[in-house]
Short mmCIF file of the C-alpha atoms (twelve columns), coordinates in Angstrom:
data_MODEL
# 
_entry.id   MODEL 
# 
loop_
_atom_site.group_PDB 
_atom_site.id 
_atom_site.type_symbol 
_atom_site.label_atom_id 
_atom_site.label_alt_id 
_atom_site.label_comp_id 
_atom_site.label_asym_id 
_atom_site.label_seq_id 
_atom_site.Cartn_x 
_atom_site.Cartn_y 
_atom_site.Cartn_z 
_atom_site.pdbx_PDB_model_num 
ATOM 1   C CA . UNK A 1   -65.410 -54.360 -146.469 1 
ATOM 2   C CA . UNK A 2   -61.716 -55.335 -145.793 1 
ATOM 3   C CA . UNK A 3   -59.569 -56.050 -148.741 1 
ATOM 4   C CA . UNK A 4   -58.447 -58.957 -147.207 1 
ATOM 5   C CA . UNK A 5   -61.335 -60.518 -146.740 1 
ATOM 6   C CA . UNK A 6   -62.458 -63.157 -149.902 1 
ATOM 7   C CA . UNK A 7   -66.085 -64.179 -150.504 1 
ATOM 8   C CA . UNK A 8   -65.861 -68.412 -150.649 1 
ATOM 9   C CA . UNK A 9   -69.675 -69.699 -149.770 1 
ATOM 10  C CA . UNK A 10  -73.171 -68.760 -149.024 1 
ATOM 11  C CA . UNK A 11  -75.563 -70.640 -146.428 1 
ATOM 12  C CA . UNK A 12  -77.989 -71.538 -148.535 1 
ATOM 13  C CA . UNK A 13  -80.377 -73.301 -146.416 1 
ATOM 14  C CA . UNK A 14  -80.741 -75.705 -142.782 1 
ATOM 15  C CA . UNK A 15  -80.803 -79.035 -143.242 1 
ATOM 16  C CA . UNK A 16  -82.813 -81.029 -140.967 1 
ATOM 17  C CA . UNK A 17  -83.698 -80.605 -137.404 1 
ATOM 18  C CA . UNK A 18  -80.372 -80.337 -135.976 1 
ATOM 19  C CA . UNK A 19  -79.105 -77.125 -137.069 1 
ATOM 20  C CA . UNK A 20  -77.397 -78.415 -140.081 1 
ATOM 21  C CA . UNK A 21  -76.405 -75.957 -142.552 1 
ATOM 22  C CA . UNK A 22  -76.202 -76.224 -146.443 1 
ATOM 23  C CA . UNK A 23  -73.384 -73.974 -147.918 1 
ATOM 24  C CA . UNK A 24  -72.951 -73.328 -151.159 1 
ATOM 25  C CA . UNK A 25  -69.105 -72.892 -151.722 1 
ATOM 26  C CA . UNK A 26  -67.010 -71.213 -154.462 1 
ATOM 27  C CA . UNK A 27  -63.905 -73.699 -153.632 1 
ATOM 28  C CA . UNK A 28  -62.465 -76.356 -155.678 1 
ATOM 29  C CA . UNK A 29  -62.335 -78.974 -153.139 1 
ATOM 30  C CA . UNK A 30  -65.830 -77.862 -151.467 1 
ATOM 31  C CA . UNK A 31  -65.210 -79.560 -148.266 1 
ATOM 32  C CA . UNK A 32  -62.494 -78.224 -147.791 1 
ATOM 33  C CA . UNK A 33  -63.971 -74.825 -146.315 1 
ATOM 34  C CA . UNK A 34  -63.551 -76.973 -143.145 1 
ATOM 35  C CA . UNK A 35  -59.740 -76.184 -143.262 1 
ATOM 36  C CA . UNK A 36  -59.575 -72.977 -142.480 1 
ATOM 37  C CA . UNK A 37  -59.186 -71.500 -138.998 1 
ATOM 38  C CA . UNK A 38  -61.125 -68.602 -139.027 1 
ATOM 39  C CA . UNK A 39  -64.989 -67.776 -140.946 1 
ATOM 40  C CA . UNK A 40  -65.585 -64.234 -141.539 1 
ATOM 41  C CA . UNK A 41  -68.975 -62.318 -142.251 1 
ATOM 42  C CA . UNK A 42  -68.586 -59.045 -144.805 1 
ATOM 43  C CA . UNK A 43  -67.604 -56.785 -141.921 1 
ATOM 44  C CA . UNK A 44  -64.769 -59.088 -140.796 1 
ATOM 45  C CA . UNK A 45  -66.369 -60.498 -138.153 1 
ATOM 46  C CA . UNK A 46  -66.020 -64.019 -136.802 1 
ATOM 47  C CA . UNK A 47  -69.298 -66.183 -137.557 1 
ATOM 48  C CA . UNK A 48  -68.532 -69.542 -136.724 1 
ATOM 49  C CA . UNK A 49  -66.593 -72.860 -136.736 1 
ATOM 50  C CA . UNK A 50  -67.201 -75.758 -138.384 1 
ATOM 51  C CA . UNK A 51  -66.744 -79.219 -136.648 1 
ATOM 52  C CA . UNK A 52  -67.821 -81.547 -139.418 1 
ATOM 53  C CA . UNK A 53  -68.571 -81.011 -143.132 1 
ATOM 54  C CA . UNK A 54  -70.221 -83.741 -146.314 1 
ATOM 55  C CA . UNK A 55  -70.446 -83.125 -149.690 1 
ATOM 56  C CA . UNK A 56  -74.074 -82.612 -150.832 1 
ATOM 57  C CA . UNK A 57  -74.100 -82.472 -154.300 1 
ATOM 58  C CA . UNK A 58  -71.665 -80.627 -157.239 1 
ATOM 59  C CA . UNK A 59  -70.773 -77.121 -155.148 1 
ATOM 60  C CA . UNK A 60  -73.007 -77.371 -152.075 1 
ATOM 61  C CA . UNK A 61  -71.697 -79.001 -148.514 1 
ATOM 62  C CA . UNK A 62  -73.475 -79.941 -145.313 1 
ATOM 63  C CA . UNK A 63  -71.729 -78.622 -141.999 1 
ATOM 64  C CA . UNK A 64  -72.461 -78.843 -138.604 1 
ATOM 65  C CA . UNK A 65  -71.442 -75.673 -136.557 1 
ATOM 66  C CA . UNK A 66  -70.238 -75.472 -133.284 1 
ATOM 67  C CA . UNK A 67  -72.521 -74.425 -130.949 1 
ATOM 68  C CA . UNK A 68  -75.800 -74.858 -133.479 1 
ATOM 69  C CA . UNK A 69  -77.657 -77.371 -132.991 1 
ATOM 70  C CA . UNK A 70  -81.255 -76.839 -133.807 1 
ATOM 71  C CA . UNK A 71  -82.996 -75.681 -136.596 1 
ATOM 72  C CA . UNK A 72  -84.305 -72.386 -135.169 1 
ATOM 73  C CA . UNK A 73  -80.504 -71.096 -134.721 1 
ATOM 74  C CA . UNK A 74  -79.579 -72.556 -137.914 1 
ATOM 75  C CA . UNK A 75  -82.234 -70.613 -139.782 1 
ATOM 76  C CA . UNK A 76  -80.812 -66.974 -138.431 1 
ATOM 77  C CA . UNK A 77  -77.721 -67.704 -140.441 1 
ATOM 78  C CA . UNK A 78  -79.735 -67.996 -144.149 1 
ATOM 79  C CA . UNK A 79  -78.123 -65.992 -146.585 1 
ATOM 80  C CA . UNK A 80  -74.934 -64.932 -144.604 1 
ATOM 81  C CA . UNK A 81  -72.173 -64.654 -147.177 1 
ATOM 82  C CA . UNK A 82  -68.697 -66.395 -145.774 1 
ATOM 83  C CA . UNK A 83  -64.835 -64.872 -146.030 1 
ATOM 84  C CA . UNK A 84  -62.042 -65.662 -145.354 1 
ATOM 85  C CA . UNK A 85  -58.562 -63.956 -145.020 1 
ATOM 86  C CA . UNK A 86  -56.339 -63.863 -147.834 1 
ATOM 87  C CA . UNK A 87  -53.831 -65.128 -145.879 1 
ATOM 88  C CA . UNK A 88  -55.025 -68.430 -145.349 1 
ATOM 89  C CA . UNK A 89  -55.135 -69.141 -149.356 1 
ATOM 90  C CA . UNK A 90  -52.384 -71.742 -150.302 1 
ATOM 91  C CA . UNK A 91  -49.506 -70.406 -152.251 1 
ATOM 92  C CA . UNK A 92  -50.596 -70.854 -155.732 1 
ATOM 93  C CA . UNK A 93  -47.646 -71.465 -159.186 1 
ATOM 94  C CA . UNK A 94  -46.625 -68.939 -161.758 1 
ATOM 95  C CA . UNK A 95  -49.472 -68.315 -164.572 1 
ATOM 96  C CA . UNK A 96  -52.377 -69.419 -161.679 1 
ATOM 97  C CA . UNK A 97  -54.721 -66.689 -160.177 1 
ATOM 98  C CA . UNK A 98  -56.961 -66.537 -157.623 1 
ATOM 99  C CA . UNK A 99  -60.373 -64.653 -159.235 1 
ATOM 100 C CA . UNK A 100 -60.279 -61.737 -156.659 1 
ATOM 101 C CA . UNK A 101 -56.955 -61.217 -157.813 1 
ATOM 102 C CA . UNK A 102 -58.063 -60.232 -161.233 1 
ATOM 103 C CA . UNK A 103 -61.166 -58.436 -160.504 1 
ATOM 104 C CA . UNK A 104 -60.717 -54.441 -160.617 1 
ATOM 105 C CA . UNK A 105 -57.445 -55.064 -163.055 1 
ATOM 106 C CA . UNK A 106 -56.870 -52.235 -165.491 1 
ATOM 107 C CA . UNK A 107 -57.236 -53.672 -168.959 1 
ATOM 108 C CA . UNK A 108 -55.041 -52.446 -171.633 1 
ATOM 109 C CA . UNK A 109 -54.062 -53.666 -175.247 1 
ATOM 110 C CA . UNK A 110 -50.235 -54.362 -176.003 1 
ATOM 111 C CA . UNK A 111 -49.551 -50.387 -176.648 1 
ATOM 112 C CA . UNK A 112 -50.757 -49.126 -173.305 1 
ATOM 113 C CA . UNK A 113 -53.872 -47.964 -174.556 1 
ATOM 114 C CA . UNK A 114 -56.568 -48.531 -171.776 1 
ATOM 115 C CA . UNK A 115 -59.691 -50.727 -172.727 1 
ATOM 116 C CA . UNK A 116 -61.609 -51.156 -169.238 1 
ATOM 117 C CA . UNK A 117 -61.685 -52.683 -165.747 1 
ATOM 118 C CA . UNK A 118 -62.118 -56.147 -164.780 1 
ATOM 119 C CA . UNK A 119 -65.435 -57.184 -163.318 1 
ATOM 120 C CA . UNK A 120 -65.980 -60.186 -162.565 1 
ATOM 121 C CA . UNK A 121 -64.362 -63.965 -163.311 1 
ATOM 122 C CA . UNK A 122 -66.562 -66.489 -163.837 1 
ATOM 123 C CA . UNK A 123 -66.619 -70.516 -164.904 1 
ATOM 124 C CA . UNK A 124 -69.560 -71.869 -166.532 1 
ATOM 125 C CA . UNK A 125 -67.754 -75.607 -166.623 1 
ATOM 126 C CA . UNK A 126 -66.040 -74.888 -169.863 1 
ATOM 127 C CA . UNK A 127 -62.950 -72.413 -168.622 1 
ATOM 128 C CA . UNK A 128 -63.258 -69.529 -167.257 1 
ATOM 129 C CA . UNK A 129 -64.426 -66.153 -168.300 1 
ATOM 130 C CA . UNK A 130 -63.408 -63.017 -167.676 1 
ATOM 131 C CA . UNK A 131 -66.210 -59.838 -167.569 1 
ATOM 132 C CA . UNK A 132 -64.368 -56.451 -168.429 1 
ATOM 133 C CA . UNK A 133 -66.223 -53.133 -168.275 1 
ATOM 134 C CA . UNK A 134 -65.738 -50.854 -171.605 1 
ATOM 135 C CA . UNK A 135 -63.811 -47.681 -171.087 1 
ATOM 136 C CA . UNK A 136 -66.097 -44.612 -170.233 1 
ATOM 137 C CA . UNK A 137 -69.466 -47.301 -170.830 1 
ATOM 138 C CA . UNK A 138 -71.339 -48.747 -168.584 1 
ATOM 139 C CA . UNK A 139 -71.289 -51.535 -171.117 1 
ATOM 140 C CA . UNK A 140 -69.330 -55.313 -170.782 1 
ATOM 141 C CA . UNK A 141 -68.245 -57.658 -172.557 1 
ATOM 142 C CA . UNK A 142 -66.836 -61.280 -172.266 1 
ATOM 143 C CA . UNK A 143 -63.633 -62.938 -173.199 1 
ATOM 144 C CA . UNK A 144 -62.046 -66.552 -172.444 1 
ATOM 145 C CA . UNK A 145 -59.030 -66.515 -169.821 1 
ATOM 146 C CA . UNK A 146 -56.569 -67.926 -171.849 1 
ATOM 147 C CA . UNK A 147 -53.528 -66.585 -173.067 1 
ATOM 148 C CA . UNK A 148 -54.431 -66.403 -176.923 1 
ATOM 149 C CA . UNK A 149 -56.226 -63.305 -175.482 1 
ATOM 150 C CA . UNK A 150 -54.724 -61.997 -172.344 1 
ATOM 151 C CA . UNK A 151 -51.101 -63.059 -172.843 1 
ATOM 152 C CA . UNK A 152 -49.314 -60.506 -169.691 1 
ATOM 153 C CA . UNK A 153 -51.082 -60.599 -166.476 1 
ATOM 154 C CA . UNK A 154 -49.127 -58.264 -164.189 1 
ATOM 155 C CA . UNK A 155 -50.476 -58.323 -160.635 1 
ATOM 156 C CA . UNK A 156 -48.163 -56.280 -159.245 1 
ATOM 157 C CA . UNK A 157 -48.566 -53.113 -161.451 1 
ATOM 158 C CA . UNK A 158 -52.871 -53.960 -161.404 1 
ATOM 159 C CA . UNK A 159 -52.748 -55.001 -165.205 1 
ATOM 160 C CA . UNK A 160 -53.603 -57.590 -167.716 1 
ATOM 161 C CA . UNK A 161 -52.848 -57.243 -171.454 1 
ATOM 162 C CA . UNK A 162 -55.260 -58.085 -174.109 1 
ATOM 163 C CA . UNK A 163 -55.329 -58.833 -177.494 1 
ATOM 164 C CA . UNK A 164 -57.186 -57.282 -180.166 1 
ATOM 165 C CA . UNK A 165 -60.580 -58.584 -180.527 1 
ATOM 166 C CA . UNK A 166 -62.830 -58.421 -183.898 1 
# 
């Protein structure tokens, strides 16, 4: 898969007769997956463009696709994961981070010492949560994003400094 290519939404279902398509999006503002130019599937190629989108419910959007417009066509789409390219990601301020930017960072306490990789980010409503995979285990464990426990992200050198846990 190409690096520059970020995972944002699933179709998740049709919706009515029309070709309508439920997508279940990993954005803040879920209809705004309607604002970017270009929809990409794993491989990097071009899917499709939306022409209209309405919010469903919480994380999930309705869209109508250009050139879909029954059910039938709709329906060979389930599943498909969408991308985008990195590129088209607003500019974001100091001490903000997009998730795939912290996933497969080296984690290390304040001496250098290295304590495992990154996983996964996650937000279950109450901040988010970052998964790091133990040193030479195939074990994980959880921690808050915050800085009382990671108080040095450095992007550029693939790092993020953690405090000691009990």
């Amino acid at each position: 898969m190409n690096e520059n290519l970020i995972y944002i939404a699933k179709i998740s279902s049709s919706h009515g007769l029309k070709g309508e398509l439920k997508v279940f999006t990993f954005l803040n503002e879920p209809t705004s997956i309607i604002n970017f130019k270009t929809l990409f599937d794993a491989n990097g190629k071009e899917i499709f463009t939306i022409e209209k989108v309405r919010m469903f419910k919480k994380n999930i959007v309705i869209v109508n696709v250009l050139n879909i417009s029954n059910k039938d066509r709709a329906e060979k789409l389930l599943g498909k994961k969408i991308y985008i390219d990195k590129k088209e990601l607003k500019k974001i301020n100091e001490n903000e981070y997009y998730y795939n930017d912290l996933v497969k960072l080296k984690v290390e306490d304040e001496e250098g010492n290295f304590i495992g990789t990154i996983v996964n980010v996650y937000d279950f409503g109450a901040g988010n949560v970052i998964e790091i995979k133990k040193h030479s285990k195939s074990e994980t464990f959880m921690l808050p994003f915050d800085k009382s426990f990671f108080p040095k992200v450095m992007l550029g050198k693939k790092i993020i400094v953690s405090l000691p846990v009990e």
